[in-house]
C-alpha positions in Angstrom: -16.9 -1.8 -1.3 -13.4 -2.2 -1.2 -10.8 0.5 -2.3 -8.8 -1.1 -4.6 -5.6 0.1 -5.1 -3.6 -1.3 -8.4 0.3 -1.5 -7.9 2.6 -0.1 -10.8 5.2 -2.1 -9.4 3.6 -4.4 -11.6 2.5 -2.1 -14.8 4.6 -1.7 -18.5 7.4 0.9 -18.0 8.0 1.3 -21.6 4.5 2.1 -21.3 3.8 3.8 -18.3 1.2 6.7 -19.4 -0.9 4.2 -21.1 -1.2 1.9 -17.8 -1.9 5.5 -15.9 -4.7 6.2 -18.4 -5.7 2.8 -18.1 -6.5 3.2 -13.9 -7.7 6.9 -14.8 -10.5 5.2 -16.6 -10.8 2.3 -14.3 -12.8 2.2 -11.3 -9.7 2.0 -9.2 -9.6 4.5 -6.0 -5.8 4.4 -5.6 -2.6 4.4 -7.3 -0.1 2.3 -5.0 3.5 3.2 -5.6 6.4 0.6 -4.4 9.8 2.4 -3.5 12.5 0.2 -3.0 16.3 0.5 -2.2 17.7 -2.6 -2.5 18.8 -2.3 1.3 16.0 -2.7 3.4 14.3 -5.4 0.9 16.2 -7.1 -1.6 15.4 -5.3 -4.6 15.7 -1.8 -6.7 12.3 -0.2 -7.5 11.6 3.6 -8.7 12.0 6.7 -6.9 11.2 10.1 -6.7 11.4 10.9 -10.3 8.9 8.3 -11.3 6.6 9.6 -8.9 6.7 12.8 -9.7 5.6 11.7 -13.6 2.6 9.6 -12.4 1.4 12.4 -10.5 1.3 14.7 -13.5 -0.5 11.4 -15.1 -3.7 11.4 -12.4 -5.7 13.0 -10.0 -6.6 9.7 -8.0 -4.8 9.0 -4.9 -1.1 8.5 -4.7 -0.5 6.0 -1.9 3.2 5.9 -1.7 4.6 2.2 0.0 8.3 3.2 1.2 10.2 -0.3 1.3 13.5 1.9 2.3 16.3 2.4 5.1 16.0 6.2 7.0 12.3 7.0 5.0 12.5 9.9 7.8 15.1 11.1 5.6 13.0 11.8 2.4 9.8 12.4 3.5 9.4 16.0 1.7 10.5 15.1 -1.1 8.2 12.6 -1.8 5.6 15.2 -0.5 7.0 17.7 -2.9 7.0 14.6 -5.4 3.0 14.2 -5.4 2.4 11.5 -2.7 -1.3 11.7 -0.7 -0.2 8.8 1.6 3.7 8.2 2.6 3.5 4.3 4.9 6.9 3.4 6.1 8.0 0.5 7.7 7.2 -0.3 11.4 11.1 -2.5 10.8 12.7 0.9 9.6 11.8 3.1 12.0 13.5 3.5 15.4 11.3 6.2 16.6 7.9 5.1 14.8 6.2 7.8 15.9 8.0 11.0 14.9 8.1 9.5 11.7 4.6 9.6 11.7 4.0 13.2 13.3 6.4 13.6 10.6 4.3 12.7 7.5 1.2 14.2 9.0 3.2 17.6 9.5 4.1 17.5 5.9 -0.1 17.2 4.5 0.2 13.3 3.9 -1.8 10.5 5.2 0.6 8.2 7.8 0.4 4.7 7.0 2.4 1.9 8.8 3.3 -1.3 6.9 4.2 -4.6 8.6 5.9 -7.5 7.2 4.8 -11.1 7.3 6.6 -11.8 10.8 5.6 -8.6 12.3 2.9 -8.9 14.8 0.0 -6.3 15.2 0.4 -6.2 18.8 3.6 -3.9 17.9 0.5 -0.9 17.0 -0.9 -1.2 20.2 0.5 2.3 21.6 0.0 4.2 18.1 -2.8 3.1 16.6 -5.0 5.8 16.6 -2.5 8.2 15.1 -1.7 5.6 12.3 -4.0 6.6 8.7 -3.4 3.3 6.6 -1.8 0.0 8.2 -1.0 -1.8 5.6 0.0 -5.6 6.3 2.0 -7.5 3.7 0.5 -10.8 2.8 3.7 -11.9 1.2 7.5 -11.1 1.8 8.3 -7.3 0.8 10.5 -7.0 -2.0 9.5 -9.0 -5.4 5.4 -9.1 -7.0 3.4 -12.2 -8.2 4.4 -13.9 -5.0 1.7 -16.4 -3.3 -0.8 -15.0 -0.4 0.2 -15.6 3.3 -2.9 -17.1 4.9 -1.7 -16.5 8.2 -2.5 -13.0 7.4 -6.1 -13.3 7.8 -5.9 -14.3 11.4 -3.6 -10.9 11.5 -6.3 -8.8 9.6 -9.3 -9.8 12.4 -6.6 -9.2 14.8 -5.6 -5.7 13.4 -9.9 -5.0 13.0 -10.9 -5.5 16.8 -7.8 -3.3 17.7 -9.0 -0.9 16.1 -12.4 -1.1 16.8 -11.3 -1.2 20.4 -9.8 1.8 20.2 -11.8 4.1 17.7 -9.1 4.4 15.3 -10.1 5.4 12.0 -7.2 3.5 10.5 -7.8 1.6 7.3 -6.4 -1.9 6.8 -4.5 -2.6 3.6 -3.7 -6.0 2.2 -0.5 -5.8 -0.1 0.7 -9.3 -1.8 -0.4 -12.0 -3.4 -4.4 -10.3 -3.9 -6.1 -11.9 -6.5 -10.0 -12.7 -7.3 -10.4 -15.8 -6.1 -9.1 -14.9 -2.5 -10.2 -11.0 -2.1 -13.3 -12.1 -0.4 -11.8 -13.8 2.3 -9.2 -10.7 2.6 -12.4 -8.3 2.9 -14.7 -10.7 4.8 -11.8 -10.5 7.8 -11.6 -6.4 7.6 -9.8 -5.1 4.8 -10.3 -2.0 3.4 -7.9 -1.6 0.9 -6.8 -4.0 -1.9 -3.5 -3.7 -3.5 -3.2 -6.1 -6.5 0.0 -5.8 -8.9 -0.2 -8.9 -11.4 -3.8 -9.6 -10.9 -4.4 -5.6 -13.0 -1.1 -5.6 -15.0 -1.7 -9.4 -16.3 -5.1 -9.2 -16.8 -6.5 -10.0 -20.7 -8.8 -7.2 -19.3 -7.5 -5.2 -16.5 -10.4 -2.2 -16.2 -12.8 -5.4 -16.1 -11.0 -7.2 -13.0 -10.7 -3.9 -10.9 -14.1 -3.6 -11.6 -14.6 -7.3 -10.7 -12.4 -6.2 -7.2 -14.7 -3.5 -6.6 -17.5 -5.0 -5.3 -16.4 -7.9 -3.9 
């Protein structure tokens, strides 16, 4: 079965501890956290702070998506902020690897996130230090955008890599993630689903995790 990993990106910020109860209750595995700085994508997210709240609000998994310039720069303090996983941008980082020794000094998970135009190729030479490679399915920056297909041809791709080279990396599908087309995303390899308003506009959101959870 999948993990499924709900973004708050997506959830009520007026009512933020009800949501958290909400995937405390839920069979969701993950909490999936969108920073974003308005430089490196073209929008303003939440931050530290916010992150440091939700933690207090669950014991599940805190798998922290940095969509920021220099993450190098504030990787402890999103450790000291509560994050299990801290995934940075293969675009962002000069010297991809430090910044994944980096995260891996600090007690975190590494994972590696890779935009639409991004080929998996680029993972080649790090593979098997990267935790969580998470491919975006649609363009970073906004949710309720429309699912790349092209990304399943990158998902097989990304799967025989790392088959091929005994990494225990997992493969995590961000964008676009909804019922009808999670199959397909899982049939090619995913592991891990992250789905914003497919939870957060759901009539019934503990039912359509549920319903993501053993596709």
């Amino acid at each position: 079965m999948p993990i499924i990993a709900p973004s708050l990106l997506s959830a009520d910020f007026l009512n933020l501890e009800r949501d958290c109860t909400m995937l405390n209750n839920s069979k969701a595995d993950w909490f999936h956290l969108d920073v974003m700085d308005g430089r490196f994508v073209p929008n303003i997210s939440f931050g530290i702070p916010v992150i440091a709240h939700i933690r207090k609000a669950t014991t599940k998994v805190c798998d922290v998506h940095l969509m920021i310039e220099e993450p190098g720069n504030y990787a402890t303090a999103f450790k000291e902020a509560g994050a299990d996983i801290l995934t940075v941008h293969i675009e962002a980082c000069t010297h991809l690897h430090r910044n994944i020794q980096q995260i891996k000094s600090l007690g975190m998970r590494a994972g590696v996130a890779l935009n639409p135009h991004t080929s998996v190729t680029f993972l080649a030479d790090i593979i098997e230090d990267i935790d969580v490679v998470c491919l975006m399915s649609v363009n970073p920056g906004f949710g309720g955008q429309t699912f790349i297909p092209q990304t399943l041809h990158k998902i097989v791709s990304l799967k025989e890599m790392i088959i091929n080279t005994n990494s225990k990396a997992l493969i995590e599908i961000d964008g676009g993630v909804t019922i009808e087309n999670a199959p397909d995303i899982v049939a090619a390899g995913a592991d891990v689903l992250v789905a914003g308003n497919t939870v957060f506009k759901s009539t019934d959101p503990i039912e359509t995790i549920a319903k993501l959870k053993v596709i």
